[in-house]
Residue frames relative to the residue before (quaternion, step in Angstrom):
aa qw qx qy qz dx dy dz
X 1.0000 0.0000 0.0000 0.0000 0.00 0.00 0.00
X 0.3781 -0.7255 0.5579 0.1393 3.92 -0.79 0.98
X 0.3418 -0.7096 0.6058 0.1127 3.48 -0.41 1.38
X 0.3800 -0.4149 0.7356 0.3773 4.00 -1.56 0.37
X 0.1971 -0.3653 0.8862 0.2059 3.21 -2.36 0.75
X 0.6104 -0.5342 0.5471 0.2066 2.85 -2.26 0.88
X 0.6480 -0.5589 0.3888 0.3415 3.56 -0.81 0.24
X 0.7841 0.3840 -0.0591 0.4840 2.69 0.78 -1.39
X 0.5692 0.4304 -0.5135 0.4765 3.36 0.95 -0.02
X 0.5943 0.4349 -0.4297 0.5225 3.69 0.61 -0.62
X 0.6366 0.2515 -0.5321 0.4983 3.61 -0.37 0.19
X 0.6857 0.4985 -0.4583 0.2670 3.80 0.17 -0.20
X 0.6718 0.5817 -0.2318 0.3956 3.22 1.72 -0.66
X 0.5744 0.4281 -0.2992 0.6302 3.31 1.44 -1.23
X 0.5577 0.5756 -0.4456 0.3987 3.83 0.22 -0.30
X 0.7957 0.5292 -0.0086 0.2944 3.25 0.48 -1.83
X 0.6554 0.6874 -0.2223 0.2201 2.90 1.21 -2.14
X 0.8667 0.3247 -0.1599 0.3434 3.81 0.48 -1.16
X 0.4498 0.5055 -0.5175 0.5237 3.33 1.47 0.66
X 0.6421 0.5284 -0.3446 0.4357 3.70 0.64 -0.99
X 0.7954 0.3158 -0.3192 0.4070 3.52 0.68 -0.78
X 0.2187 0.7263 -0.3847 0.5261 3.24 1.55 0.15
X 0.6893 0.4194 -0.2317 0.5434 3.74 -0.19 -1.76
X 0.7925 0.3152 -0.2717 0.4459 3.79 -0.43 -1.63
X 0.5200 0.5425 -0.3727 0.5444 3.76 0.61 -0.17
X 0.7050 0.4195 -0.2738 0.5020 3.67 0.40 -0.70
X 0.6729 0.5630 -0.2187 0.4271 3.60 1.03 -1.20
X 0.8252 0.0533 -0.1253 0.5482 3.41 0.72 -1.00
X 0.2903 -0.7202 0.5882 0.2258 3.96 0.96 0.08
X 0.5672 0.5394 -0.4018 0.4752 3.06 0.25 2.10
X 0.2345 -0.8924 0.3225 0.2112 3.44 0.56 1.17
X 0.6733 0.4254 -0.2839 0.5340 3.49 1.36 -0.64
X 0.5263 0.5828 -0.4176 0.4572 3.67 1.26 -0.31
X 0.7594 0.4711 -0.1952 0.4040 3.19 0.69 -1.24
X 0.6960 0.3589 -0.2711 0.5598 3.65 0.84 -0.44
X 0.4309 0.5292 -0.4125 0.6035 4.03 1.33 0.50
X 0.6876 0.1730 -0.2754 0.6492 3.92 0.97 -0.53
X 0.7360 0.3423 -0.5460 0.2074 3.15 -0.34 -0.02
X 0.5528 0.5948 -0.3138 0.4921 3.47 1.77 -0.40
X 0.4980 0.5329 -0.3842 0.5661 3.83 1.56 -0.18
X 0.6708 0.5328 -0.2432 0.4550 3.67 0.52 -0.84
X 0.8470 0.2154 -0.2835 0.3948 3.10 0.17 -0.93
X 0.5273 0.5620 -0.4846 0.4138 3.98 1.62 -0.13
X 0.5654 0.5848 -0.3960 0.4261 3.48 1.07 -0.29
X 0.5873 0.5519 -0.2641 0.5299 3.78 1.19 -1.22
X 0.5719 0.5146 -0.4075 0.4921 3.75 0.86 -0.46
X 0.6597 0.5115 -0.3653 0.4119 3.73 0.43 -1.58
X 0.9055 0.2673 -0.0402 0.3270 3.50 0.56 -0.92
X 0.1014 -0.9456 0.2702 -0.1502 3.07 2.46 0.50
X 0.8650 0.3069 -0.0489 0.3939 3.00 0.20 -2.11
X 0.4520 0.5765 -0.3472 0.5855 3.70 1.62 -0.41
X 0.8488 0.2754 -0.2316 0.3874 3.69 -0.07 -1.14
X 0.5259 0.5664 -0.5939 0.2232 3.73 0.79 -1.28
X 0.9255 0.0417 -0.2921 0.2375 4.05 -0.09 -0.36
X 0.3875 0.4107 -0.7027 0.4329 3.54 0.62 1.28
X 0.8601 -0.2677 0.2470 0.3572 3.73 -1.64 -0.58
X 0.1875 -0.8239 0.5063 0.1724 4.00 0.36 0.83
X 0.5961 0.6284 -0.2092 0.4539 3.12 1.29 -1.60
X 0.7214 0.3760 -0.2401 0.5297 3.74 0.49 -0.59
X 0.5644 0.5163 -0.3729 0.5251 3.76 1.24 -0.14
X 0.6429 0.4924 -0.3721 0.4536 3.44 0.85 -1.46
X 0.8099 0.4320 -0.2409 0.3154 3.76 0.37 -1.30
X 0.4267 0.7546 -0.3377 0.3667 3.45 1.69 0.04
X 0.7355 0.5283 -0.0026 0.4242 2.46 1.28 -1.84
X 0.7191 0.4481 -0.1613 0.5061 3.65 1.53 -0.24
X 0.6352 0.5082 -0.3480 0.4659 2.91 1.63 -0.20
X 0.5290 0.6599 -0.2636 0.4638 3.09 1.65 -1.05
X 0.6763 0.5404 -0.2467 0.4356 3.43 0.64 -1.37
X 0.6381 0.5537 -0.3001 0.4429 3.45 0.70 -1.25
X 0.5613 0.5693 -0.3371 0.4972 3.86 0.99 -1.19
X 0.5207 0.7483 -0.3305 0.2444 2.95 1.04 -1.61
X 0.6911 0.5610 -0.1235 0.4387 2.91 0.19 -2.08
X 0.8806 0.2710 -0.2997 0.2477 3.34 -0.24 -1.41
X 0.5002 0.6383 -0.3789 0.4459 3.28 1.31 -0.41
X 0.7960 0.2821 -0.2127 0.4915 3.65 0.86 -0.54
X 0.7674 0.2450 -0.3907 0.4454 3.21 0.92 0.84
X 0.1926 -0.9248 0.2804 0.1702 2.77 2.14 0.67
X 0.6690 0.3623 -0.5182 0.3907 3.79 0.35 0.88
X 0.5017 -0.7154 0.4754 0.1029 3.25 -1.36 -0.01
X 0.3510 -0.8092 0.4465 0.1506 3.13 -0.48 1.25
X 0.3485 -0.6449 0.6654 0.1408 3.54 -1.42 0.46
X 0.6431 0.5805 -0.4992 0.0145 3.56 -0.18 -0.19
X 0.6102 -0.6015 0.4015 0.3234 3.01 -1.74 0.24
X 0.5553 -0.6248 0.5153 0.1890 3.66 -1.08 1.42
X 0.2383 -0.7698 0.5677 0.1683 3.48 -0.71 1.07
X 0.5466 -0.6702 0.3922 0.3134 3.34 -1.28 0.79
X 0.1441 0.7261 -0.6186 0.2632 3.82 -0.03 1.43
X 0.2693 -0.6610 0.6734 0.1929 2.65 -2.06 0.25
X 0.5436 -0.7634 0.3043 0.1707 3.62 -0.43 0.82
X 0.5641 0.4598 -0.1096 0.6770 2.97 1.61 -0.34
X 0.5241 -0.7630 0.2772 0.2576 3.81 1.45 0.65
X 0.4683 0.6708 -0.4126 0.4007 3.43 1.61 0.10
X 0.6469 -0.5265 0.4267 0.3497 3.42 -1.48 0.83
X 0.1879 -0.8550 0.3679 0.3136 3.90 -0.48 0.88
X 0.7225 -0.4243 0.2579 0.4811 3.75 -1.24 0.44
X 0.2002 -0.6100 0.7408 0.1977 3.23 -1.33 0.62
X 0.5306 0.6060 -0.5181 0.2878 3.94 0.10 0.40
X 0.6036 -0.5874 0.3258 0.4295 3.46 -0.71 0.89
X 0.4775 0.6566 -0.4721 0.3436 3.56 1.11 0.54
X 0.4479 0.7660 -0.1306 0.4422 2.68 1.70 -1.15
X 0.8315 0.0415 -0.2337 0.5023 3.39 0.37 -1.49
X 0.4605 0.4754 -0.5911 0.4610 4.19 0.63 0.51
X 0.5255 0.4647 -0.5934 0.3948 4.16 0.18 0.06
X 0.6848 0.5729 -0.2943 0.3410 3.27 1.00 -1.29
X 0.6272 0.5832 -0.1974 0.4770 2.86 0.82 -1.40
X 0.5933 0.4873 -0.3432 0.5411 3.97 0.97 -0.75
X 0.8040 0.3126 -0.1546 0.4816 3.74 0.52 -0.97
X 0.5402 0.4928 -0.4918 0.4727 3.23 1.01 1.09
X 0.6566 0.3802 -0.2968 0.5798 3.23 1.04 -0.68
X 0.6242 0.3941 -0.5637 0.3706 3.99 0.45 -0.04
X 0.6027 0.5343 -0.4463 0.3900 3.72 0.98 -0.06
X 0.5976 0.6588 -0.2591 0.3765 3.27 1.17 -0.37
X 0.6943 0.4183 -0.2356 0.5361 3.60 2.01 -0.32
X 0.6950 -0.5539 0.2565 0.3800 3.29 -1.04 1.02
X 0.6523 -0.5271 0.3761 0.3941 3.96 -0.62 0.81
X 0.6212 0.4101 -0.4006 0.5343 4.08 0.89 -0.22
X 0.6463 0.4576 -0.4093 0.4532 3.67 0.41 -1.43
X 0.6952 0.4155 -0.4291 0.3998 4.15 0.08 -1.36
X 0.6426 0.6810 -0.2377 0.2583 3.78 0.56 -0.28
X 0.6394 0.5255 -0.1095 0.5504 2.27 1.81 -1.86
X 0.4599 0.7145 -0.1992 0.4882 3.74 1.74 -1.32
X 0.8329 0.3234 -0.1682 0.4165 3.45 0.65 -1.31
X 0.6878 0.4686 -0.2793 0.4789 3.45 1.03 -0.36
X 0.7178 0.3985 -0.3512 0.4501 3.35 1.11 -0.54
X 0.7855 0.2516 -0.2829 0.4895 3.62 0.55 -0.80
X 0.5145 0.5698 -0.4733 0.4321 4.25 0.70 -0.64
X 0.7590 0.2790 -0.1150 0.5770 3.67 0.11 -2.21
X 0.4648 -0.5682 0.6649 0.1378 4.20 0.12 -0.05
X 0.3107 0.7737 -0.5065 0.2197 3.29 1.00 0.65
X 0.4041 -0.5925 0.5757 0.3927 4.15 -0.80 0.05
X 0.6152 -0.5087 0.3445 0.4940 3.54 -1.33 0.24
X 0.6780 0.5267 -0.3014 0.4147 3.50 0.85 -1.14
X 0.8221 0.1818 -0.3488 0.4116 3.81 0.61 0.25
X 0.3321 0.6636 -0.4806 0.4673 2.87 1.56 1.25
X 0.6816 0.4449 -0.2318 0.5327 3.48 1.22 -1.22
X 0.6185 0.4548 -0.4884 0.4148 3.77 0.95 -0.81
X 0.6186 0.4745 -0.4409 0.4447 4.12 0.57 -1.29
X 0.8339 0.3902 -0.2832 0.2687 3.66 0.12 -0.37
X 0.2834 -0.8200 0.3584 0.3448 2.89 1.61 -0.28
X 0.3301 0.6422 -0.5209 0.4553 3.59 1.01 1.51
X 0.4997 -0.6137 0.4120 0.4516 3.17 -1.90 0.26
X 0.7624 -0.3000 0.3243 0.4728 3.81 -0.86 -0.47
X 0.3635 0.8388 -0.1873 0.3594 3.11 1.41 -1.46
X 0.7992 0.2754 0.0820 0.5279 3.02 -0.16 -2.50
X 0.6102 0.4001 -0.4887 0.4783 3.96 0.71 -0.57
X 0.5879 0.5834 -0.3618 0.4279 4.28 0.77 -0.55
X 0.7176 0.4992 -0.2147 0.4356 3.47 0.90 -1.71
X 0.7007 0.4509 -0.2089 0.5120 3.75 0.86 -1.29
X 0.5746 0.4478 -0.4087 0.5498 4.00 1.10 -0.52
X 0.6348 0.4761 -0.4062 0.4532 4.16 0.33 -0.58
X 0.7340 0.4165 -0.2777 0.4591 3.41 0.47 -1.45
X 0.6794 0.2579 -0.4659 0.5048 4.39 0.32 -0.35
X 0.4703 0.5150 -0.6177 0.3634 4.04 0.34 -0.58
X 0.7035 0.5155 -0.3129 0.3760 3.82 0.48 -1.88
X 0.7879 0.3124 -0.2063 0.4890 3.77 0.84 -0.64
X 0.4280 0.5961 -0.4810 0.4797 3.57 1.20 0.30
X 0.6576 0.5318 -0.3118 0.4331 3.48 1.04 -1.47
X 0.7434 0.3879 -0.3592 0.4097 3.53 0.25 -0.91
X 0.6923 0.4616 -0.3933 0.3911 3.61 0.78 -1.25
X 0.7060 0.4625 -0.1254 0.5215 4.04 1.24 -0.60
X 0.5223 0.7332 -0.4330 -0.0461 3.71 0.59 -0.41
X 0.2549 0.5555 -0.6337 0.4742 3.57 0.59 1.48
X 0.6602 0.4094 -0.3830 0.4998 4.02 0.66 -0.93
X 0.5530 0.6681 -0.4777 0.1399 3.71 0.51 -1.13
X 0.6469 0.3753 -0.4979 0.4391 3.89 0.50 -0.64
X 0.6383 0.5345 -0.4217 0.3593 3.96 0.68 -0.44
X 0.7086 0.4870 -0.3414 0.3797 3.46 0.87 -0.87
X 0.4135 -0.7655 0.4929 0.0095 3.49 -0.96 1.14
X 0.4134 0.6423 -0.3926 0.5123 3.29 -0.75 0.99
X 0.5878 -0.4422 0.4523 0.5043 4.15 -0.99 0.23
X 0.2689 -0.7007 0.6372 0.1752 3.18 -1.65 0.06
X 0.4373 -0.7012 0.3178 0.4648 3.63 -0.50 0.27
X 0.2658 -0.6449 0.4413 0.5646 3.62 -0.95 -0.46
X 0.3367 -0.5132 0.7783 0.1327 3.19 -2.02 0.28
X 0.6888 0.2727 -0.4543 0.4948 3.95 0.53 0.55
X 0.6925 -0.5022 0.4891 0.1701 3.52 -1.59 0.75
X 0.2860 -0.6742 0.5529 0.3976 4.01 -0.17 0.68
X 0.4359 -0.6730 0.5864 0.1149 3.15 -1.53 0.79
């Protein structure tokens, strides 16, 4: 039997869809991973549609992908490396301007950080998240959303150190206490 989609959820999705898959794309640097959560999320956002359509859906949908994503690695507890192909999510041809090859060059080195830090990375500086709804989407303490944001900034810098004055966040020292 063929169920009605709400209207309005379908305008929320076709509205919505390519920033979110954007985000989970950023989180686990996997196009088919990342559209698998964002399609988990948003069948879940359907079950529960009529509850959320008027508090914050968006902030449900991205819970639910960050969480998942954690998910995952914890239950296959290793960690991929791989290298982020040069695309544009949104199916356009991608820049060939030397923007082009420092995006790359950004999404090589977020694959290069441990599946919590690239999360932590993506929610705080991509979505502008605060620490505390960094730690709540992940289901971490504050603590770990502080500890895991120091440790990829510290390995962004080395893996990037043309970005380093841009990247935000403590810096280590390089001078001996005195």
């Amino acid at each position: 039997m063929q169920q009605e989609v709400d209207e309005e959820f379908a305008r929320y999705v076709r509205a919505r869809q390519h920033r979110l898959l954007r985000a989970a794309f950023l989180v686990c640097g996997d196009l088919h991973l990342a559209e698998d959560l964002l399609q988990g999320a948003l069948a879940k956002l359907a079950t529960r549609w009529e509850r959320l359509r008027h508090e914050n859906p968006d902030a449900y949908v991205r819970r639910i992908l960050y969480r998942d994503a954690v998910s995952s690695w914890r239950r296959t507890r290793r960690e991929s490396l791989s290298l982020f192909p040069e695309l544009e999510l949104d199916g356009t041809e991608p820049d060939r301007s030397t923007r082009a090859g420092e995006r790359v060059d950004l999404l090589r080195a977020l694959g290069q950080l441990t599946p919590k830090q690239r999360a932590v990375v993506v929610l705080r500086f991509f979505e502008d998240r605060t620490e505390a709804d960094t730690a709540e989407a992940l289901g971490v303490s504050v603590g770990t959303v502080k500890s895991q944001t120091h440790a990829a900034l510290a390995r962004l810098r080395t893996l990037l150190p043309e970005f380093a004055p841009h990247l935000a966040g403590p810096r280590p020292s390089t001078e001996e206490p005195s």
